[in-house]
matplotlib code that plots the C-alpha trace (Angstrom):
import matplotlib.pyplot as plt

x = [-8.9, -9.7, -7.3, -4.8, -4.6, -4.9, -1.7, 0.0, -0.9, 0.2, 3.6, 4.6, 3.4, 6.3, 8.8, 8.3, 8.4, 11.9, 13.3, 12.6, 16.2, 19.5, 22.3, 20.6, 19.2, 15.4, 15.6, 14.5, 11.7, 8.4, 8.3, 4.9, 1.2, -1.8, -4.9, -9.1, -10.5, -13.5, -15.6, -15.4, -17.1, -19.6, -20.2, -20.2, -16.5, -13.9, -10.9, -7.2, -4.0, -0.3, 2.7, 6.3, 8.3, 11.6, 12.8, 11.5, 10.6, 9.6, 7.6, 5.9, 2.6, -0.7, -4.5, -6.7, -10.7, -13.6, -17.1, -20.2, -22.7, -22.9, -25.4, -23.1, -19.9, -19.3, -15.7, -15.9, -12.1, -9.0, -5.3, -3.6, 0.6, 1.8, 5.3, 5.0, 7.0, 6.6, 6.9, 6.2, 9.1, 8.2, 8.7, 6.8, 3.8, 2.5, 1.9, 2.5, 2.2, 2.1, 2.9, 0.4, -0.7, -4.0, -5.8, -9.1, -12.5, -15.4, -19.2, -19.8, -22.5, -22.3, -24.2, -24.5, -26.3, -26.8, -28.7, -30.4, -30.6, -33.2, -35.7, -34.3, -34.7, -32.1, -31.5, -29.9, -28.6, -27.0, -25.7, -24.4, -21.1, -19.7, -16.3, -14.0, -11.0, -8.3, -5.1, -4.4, -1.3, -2.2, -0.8, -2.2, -1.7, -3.1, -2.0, -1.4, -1.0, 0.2, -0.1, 2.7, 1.1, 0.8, -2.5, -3.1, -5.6, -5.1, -6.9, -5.8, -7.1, -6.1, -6.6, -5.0, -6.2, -7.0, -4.7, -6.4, -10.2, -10.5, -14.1, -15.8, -17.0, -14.0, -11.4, -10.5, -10.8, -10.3, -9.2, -9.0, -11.0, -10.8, -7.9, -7.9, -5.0, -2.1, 1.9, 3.7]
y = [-3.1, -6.5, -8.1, -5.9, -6.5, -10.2, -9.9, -8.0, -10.4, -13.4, -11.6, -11.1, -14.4, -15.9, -13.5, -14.2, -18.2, -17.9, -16.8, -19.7, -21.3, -20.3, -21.3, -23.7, -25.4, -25.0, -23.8, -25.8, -24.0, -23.3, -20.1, -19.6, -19.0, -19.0, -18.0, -17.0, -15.2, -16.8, -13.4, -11.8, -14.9, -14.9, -10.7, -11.3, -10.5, -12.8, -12.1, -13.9, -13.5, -14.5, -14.5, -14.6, -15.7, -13.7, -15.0, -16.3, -12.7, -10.8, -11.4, -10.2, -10.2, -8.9, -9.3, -9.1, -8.4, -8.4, -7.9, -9.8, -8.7, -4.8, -4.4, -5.6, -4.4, -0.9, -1.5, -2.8, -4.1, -3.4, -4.9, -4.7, -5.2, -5.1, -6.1, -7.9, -8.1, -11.8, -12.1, -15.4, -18.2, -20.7, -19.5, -16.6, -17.3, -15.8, -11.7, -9.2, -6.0, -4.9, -1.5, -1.9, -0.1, 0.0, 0.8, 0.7, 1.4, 2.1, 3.3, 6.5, 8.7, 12.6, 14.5, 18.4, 21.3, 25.1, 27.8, 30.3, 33.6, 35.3, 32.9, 31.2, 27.7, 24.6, 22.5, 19.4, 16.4, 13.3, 12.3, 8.8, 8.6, 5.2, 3.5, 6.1, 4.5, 6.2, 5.0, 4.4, 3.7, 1.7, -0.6, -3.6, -6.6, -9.7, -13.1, -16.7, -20.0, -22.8, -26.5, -29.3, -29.6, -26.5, -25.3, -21.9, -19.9, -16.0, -13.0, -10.0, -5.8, -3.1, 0.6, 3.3, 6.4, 7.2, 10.1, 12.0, 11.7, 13.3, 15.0, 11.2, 9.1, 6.7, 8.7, 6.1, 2.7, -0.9, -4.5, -7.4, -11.4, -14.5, -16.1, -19.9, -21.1, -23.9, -23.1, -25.0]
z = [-9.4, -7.8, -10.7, -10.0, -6.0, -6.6, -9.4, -6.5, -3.9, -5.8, -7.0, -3.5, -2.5, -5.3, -4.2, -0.2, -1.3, -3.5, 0.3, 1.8, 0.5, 2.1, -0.2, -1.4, 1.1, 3.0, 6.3, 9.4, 10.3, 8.2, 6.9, 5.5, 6.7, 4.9, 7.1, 6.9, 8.8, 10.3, 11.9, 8.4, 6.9, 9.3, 9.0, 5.2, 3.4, 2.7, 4.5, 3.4, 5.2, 4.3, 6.5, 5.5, 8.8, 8.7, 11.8, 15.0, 16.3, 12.9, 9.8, 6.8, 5.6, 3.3, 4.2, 1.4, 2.4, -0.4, 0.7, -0.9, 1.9, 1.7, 4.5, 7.7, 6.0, 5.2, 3.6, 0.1, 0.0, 1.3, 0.6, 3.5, 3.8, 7.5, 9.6, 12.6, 16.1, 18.3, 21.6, 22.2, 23.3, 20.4, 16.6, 15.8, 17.8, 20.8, 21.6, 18.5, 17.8, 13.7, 11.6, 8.5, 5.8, 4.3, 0.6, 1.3, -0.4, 1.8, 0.7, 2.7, 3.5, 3.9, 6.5, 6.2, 7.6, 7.5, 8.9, 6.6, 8.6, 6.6, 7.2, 10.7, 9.1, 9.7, 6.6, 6.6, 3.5, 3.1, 0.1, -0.5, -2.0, -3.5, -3.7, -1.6, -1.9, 0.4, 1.9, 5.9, 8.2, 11.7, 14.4, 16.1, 18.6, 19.1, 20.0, 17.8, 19.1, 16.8, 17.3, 16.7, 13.7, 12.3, 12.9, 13.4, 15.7, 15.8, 17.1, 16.2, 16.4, 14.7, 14.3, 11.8, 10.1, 6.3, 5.4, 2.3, 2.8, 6.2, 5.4, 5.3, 8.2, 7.7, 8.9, 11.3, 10.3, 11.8, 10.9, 13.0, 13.5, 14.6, 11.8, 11.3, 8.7, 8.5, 8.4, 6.1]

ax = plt.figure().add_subplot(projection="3d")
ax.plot(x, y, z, "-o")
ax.set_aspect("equal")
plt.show()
């Protein structure tokens, strides 16, 4: 599974990159972003995000998570494409709100309990269940500022909802950090 997010990652990253020419020439603004994000290193996943800039208002992007550290981090991965709206007056920086979509895999636990009549008695489980991978829809905002240089400080928060798992824990799931990258 992990190869086959990372082959979709990188063939979106090739297609986004063959935009960057408009009859044959580059255009004057850079169009691309590569960022990590910094909290997830520090809660114990690794946490990439690319940008296509479609305009000065609008782009394009994926976040891919992997987690190495299962005890902070409940989600194992997720792969994450999203559109986002800028409201800032330089280039794509300033407030946004996104649309994303989310496949996601998180490690859940299952609570239960009944009543047994006969005897009065309250019973109660758990029962661990591994690698629920489900998919979600959600919006977020955040803010970016960019220096003349093109460094890159972002925080962003987002919310959505898995839509086929609704019995688990993680019916409502999160992304969001503290993103560090370049444009170029």
């Amino acid at each position: 599974m992990k190869k086959f997010i990372l082959s979709c990652f990188c063939l979106f990253s090739l297609f986004l990159h063959s935009q960057d020419q408009v009859d044959g020439y580059t255009t004057s603004e850079e169009q691309n972003e590569l960022k990590i994000n910094g909290l997830f290193l520090i809660l114990g996943a690794i946490e990439v995000d690319y940008q296509y800039l479609l305009n000065d208002e609008s782009a394009l992007g994926i976040d891919v998570l992997f987690a190495f550290d299962d005890e902070t981090i409940d989600v194992n991965y997720y792969f994450s494409p999203y559109y986002r709206q800028y409201f800032g007056k330089k280039y794509a920086t300033g407030f946004f709100v996104e649309a994303f979509g989310m496949l996601n895999s998180v490690d859940d636990y299952i609570y239960d309990s009944y009543h047994d009549e006969s005897t009065n008695t309250y019973y109660s489980y758990s029962t661990y269940d591994d690698n629920v991978v489900d998919f979600a829809l959600g919006i977020g905002t955040g803010v970016k500022l960019i220096t003349k240089r093109g460094f890159i400080v972002e925080i962003d928060l987002g919310i959505g909802r898995n839509l086929f798992k609704n019995e688990r824990d993680f019916t409502i799931i999160g992304k969001g950090g503290i993103n560090l990258g370049y444009r170029f």
